[in-house]
C-alpha positions in Angstrom: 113.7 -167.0 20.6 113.2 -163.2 18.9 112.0 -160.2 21.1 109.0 -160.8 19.4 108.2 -164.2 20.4 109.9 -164.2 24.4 107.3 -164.2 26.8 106.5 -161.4 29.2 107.4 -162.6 32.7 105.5 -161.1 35.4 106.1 -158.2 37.7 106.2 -159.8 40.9 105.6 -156.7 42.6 102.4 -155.7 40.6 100.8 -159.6 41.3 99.4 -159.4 37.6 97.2 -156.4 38.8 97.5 -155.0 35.3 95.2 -158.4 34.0 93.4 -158.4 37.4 92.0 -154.5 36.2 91.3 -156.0 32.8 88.2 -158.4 34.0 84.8 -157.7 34.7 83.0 -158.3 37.7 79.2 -158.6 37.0 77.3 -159.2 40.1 74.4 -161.8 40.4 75.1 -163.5 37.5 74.2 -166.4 36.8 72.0 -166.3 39.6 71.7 -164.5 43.0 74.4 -163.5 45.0 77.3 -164.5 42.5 79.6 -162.3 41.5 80.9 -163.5 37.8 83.9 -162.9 36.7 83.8 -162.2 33.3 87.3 -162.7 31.3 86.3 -161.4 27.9 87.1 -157.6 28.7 90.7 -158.9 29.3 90.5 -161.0 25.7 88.8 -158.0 24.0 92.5 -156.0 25.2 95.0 -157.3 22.7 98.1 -156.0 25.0 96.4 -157.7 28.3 95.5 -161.1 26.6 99.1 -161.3 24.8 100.4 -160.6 28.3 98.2 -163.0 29.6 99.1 -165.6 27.3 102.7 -164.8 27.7 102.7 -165.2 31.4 100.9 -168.2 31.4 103.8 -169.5 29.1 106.3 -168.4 31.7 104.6 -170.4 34.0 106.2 -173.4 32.6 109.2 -172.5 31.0 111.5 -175.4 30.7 109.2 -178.0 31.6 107.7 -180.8 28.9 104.7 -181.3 28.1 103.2 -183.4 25.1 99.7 -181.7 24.4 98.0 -179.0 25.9 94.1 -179.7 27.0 91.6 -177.3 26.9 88.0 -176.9 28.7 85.3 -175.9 26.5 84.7 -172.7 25.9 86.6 -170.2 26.9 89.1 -172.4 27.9 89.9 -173.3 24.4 90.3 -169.8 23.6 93.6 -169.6 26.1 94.8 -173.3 25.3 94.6 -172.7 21.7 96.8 -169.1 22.5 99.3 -171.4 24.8 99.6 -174.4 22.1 100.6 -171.8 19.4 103.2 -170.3 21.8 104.6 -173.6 23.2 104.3 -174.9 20.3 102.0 -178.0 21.3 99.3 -179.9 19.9 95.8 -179.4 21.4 93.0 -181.9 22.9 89.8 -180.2 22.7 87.2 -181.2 25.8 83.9 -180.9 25.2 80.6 -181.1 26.1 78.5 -183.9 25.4 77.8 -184.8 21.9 80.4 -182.2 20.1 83.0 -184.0 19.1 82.4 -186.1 15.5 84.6 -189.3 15.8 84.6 -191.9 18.6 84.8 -190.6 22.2 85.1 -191.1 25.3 83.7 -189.2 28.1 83.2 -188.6 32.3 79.8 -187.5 33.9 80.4 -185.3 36.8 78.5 -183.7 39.6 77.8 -179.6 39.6 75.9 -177.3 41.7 72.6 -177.8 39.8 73.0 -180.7 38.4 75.2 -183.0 36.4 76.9 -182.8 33.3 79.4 -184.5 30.5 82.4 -183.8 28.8 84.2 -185.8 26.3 87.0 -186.0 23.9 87.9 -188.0 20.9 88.9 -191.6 22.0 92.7 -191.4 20.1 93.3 -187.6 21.3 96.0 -188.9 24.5 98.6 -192.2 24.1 99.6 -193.9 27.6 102.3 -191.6 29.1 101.9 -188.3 27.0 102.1 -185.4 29.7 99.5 -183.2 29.1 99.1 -179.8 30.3 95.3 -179.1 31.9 94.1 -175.0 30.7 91.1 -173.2 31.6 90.3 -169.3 32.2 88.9 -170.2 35.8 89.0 -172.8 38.6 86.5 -172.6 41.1 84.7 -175.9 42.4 87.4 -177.6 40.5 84.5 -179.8 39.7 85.2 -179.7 35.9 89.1 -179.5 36.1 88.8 -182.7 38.1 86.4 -184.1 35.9 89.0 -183.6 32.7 91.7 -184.6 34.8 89.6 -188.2 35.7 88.9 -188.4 31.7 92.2 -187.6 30.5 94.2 -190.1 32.9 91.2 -192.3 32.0 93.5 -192.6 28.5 96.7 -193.3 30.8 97.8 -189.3 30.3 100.1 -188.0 32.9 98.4 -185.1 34.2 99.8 -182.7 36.9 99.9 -179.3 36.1 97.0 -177.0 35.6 97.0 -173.9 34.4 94.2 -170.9 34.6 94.1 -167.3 34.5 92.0 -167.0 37.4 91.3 -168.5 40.8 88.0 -168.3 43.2 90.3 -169.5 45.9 87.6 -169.1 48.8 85.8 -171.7 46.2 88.7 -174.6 47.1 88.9 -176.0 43.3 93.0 -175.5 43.7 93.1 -177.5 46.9 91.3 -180.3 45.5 92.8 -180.4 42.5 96.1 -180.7 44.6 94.7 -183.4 47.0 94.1 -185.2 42.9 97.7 -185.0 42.7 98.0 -181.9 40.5 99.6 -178.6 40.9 97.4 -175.8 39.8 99.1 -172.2 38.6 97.4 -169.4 37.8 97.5 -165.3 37.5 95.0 -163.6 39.1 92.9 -164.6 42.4 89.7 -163.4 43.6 89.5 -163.8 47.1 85.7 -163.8 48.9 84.4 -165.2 45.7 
């Protein structure tokens, strides 16, 4: 690996602080009494989201996977980063009605609602690791639901990666009691 392509390991003294400073907090959005946290002040910084990407990467040096997954929509935008770095082929997860060939898909539950995501039906063989990315786990409602459609297709999942984590939310625990190890880079307690 050049200089140019070696990931940037984290500081552990700084706790990714540098990317932490790089996201946006906008209060009561998308409704009362949320405070969003908004990731695309940290993609619009070209040194924080290569560092971010990087560090992510770090994350699972020397472990295999076979495909990276990514959560529609700005989920694709750091699993299509990590499959360039890692050099991995991507499943795309999408909402409802999206994706042009045949598909299959999991309902699941959310706050207001429910909702849908799919992906193509030949996108996973039995037994291909694949490595779960999003920007954010809160609920862990849609991380789980991916997680249900991609070992659906007989994937092994058990990693998931995301640059942030609502832990007060309790996504990361339930994604563990599912049997999968969530990582991420940045937390956001009291969220």
């Amino acid at each position: 690996m050049t200089d140019r392509t070696r990931p940037i390991m984290p500081d552990p003294m700084t706790d990714n602080a540098d990317l932490a400073a790089l996201v946006r907090t906008i209060p009561d959005y998308p409704k009362p009494g949320i405070r969003f946290r908004d990731i695309s002040t940290l993609l619009l910084d070209g040194e924080g989201f290569r560092a971010t990407i990087d560090r992510l990467a770090g994350t699972v040096e020397g472990e295999r996977f076979d495909l990276i997954a990514g959560l529609e929509a700005r989920g694709f935008i750091i699993a299509s980063a990590l499959s360039y770095v890692l050099r991995l082929g991507k499943v795309m997860l999408r909402k409802q009605g999206k994706l042009p060939g045949k598909r299959v898909g999991v309902d699941y539950m959310l706050e207001y609602g429910t909702d849908r995501i799919e992906m193509h039906e030949d996108a996973v063989a039995p037994g291909q690791r694949v490595l779960l990315v999003d920007d954010l786990i809160a609920t862990g409602g849609t991380a789980l639901a991916a997680i249900e459609l991609l070992r659906g297709r007989g994937a092994v999942v058990d990693v998931a990666l995301f640059v942030i984590d609502l832990p007060d939310l309790g996504g990361s625990q339930r994604l563990r009691e599912a049997g999968v190890e969530p990582r991420h880079l940045i937390a956001f307690a009291g969220d």
